[in-house]
C-alpha positions in Angstrom: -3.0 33.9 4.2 0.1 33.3 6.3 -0.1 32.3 10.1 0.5 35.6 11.3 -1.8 37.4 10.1 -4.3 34.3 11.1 -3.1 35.2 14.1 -3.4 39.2 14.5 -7.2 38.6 13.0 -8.2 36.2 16.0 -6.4 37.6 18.6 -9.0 40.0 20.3 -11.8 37.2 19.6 -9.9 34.5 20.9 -8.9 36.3 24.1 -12.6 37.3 24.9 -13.4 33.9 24.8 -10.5 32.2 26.5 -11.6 34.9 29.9 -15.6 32.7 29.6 -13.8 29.4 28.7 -10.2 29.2 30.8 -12.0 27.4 33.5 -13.0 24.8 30.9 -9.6 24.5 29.0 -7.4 24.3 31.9 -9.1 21.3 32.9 -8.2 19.8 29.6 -5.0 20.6 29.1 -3.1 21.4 32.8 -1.8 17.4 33.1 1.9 16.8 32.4 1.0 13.3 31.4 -0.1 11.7 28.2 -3.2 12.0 27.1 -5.6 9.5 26.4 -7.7 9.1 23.4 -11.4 10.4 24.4 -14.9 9.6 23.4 -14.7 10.6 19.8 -12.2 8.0 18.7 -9.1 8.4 17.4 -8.4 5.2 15.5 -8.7 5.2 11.8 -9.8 1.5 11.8 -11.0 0.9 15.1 -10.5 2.2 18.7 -9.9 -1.2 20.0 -7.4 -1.8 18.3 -4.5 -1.1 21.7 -1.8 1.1 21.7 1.7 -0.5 22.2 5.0 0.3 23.0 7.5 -2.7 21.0 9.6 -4.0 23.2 11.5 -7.0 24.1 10.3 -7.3 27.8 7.9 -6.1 29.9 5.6 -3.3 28.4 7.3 0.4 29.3 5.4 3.1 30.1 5.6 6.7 30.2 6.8 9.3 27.0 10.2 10.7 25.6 11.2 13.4 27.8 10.8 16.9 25.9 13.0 17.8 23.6 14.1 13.6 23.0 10.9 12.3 20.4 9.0 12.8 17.3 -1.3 17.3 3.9 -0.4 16.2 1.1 3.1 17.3 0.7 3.4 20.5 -0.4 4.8 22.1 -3.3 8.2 23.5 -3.5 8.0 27.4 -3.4 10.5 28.4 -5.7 13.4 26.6 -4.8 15.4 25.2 -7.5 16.2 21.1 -7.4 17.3 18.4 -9.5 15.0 15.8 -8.3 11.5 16.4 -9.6 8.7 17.8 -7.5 7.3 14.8 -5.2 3.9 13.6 -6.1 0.7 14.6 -4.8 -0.6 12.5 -1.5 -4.3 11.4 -2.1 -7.1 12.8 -0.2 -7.7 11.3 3.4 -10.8 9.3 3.3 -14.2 10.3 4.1 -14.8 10.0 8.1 -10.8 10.2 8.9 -11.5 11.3 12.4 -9.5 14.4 14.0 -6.9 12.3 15.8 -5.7 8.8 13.5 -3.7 6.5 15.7 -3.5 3.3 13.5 -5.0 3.1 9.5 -6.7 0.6 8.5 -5.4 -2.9 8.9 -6.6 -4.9 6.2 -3.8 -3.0 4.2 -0.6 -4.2 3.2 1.2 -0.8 4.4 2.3 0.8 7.4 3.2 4.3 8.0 7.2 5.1 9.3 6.6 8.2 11.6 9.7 10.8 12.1 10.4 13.3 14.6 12.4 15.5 12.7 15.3 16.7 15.0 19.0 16.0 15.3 21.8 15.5 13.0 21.2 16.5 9.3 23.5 14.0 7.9 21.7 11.5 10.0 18.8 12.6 9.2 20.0 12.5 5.7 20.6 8.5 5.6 17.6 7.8 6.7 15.8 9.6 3.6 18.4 8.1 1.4 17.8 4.6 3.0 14.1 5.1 2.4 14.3 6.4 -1.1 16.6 3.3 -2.4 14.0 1.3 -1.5 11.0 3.2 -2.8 9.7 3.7 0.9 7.8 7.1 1.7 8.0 8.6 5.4 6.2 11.1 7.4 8.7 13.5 8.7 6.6 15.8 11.9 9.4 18.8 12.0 10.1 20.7 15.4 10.3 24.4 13.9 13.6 25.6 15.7 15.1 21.8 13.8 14.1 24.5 10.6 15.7 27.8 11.9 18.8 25.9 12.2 18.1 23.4 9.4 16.0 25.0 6.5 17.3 23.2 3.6 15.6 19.8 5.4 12.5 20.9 4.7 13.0 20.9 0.7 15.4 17.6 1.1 12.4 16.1 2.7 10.0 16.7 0.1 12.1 16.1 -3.0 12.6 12.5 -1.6 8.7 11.8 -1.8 8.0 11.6 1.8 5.3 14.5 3.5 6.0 17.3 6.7 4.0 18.0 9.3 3.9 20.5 12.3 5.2 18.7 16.0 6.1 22.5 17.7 8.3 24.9 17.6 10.3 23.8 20.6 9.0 20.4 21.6 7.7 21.0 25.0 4.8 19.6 27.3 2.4 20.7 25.2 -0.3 19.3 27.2 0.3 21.4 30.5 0.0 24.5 28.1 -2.0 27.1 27.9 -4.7 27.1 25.2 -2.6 30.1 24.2 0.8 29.2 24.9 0.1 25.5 22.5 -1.5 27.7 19.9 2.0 29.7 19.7 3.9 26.3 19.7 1.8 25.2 16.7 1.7 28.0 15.2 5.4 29.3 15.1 6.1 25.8 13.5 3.5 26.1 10.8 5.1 29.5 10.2 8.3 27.9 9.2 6.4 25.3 7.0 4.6 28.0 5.4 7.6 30.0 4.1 9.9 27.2 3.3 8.0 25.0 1.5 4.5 26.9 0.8 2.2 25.3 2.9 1.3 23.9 6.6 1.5 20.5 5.7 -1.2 18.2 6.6 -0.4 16.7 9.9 -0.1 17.7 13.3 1.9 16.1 16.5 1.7 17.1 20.2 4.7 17.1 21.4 6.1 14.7 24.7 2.6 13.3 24.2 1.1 10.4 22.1 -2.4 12.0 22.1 -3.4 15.7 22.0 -5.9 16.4 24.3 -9.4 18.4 23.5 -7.3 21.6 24.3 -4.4 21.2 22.0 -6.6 19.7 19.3 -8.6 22.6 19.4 -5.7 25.1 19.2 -4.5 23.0 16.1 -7.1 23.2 14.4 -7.6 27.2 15.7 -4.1 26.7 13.5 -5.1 24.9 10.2 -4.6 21.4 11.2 -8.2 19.4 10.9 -6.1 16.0 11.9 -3.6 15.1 14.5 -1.3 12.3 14.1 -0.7 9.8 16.8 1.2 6.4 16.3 0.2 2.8 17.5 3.8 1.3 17.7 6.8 3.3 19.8 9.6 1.1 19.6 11.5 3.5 21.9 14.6 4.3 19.3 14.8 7.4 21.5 16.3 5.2 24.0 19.6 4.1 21.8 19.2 0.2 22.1 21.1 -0.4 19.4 19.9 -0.9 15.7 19.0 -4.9 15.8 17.3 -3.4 19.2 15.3 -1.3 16.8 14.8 -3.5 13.9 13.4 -6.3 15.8 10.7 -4.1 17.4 9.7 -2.2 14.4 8.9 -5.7 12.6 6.2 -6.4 14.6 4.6 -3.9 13.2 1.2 -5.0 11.1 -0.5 -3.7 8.2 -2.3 -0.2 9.1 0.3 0.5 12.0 1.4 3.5 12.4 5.3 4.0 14.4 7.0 6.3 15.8 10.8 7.0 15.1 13.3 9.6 15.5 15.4 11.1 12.9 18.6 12.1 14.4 19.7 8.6 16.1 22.4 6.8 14.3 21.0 3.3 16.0 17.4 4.0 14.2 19.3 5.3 11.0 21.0 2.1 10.7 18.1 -0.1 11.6 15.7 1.0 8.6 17.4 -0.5 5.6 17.1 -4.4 7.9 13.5 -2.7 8.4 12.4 -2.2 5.4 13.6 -5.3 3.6 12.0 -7.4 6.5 8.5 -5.3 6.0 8.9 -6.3 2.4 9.5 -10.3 2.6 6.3 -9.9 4.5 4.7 -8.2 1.9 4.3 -4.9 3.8 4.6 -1.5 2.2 5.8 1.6 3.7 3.9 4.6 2.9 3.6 8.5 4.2 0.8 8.5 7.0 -1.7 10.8 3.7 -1.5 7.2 1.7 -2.1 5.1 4.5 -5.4 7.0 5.7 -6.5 7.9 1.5 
């Protein structure tokens, strides 16, 4: 069943119940701000485990503006390749709660995070950097990236690495309507859908790190039983230069989960130095699916 018609099927149901519950929603979801991880936890390994932002001085604070950030893979639909069709991710493991920030850190991996935006030949080299050196990514698409860009989509998924859904357009989702966020997640899982066959598995609010109860509601309203947030923002969105970049990403630890950006030449040049410095520390980079299996 495709999105749309998801969509027409709920629509009367959903807008009786959004009249009884608006009061209730807006309250979750009105602030402009960040979220912050509630009551239910959204670690994989443990909610204590803090949030940071890499950097070389004092912490930063605050998101990407709008418009500036970032399942198992699914199968090809129909589209002819040379490279063969990428592997199966394993199952997320039993309990994986609805929002993952970090995976479990007594592994040897970490998961490399992508908003996928920008330049496709950027974009490009860092697949191509990855795949020479048997990394996997998790690429989080915006959906208008895929009007303009559909052949990504297939590129991304013949390299081994997994999609996932972060809007259509990359807005404040969390000052949203319940309905307005469900059309942001929705219109992107459209485009997933009918280029590659499937939603993917992950979800990604977008200009925030955590999706509030309102957004993860809508995403699930969507197909999407886990959001994806990230433990390590090195701030490549910045342009600090790819040593910048490097240096911050490798203090990353095994179970991290980081956040990068696709269409930055500084972060594109950083990730081969970031790779090979993950590896002579015995650190693996895997898609977010292996990570959490």
């Amino acid at each position: 069943m495709t999105v749309d018609r998801r969509t027409v099927l709920r629509a009367s149901a959903r807008l009786a119940a959004l009249a009884a519950a608006s009061g209730a929603l807006s309250a979750c979801g009105d602030s402009a701000a960040p979220s912050k991880p509630e009551a239910q936890g959204v670690s994989f390994a443990a909610r204590s485990r803090p949030t940071h932002l890499a950097t070389d001085g004092p912490a930063a604070t605050g998101m990407p503006a709008p418009g500036t950030t970032p399942g198992a893979p699914p199968g090809a639909a129909g589209s002819p390749s040379a490279s063969p069709p990428p592997t199966a991710e394993p199952s997320l493991a039993p309990g994986t709660p609805d929002e993952v920030v970090s995976g479990p850190s007594d592994r040897q991996e970490v998961a490399l995070t992508f908003h996928g935006q920008g330049d496709p030949a950027i974009a490009t080299a860092v697949l191509t950097a990855a795949e020479q050196r048997g990394a996997r990514l998790t690429v989080l698409v915006v959906g208008s990236w895929l009007d303009q860009q559909p052949q990504m989509a297939q590129r991304i998924l013949d390299g081994g690495h997994e999609l996932g859904n972060h809007t259509q357009n990359h807005l404040d989702i969390s000052s949203m309507s319940p309905e307005q966020a469900y059309a942001e997640i929705a219109e992107c899982a459209d485009r997933l859908q009918r280029l590659t066959g499937s939603i993917g598995r992950w979800f990604r609010p977008s200009a925030a790190q955590y999706a509030n109860a309102m957004v993860r509601e809508q995403a699930r309203q969507v197909g999407y039983a886990h959001c994806l947030s990230f433990d390590m923002d090195p701030r490549d969105y910045t342009d600090p230069g790819a040593e910048v970049v490097q240096r911050r990403v490798l203090k990353a630890v095994g179970g991290s989960i980081v956040a990068l950006h696709m269409g930055h030449r500084g972060t594109a040049d950083a990730l081969p130095g970031i790779l090979d410095g993950l590896s002579a520390r015995g650190l693996r980079a895997v898609t977010a699916s292996t990570l959490c299996s």
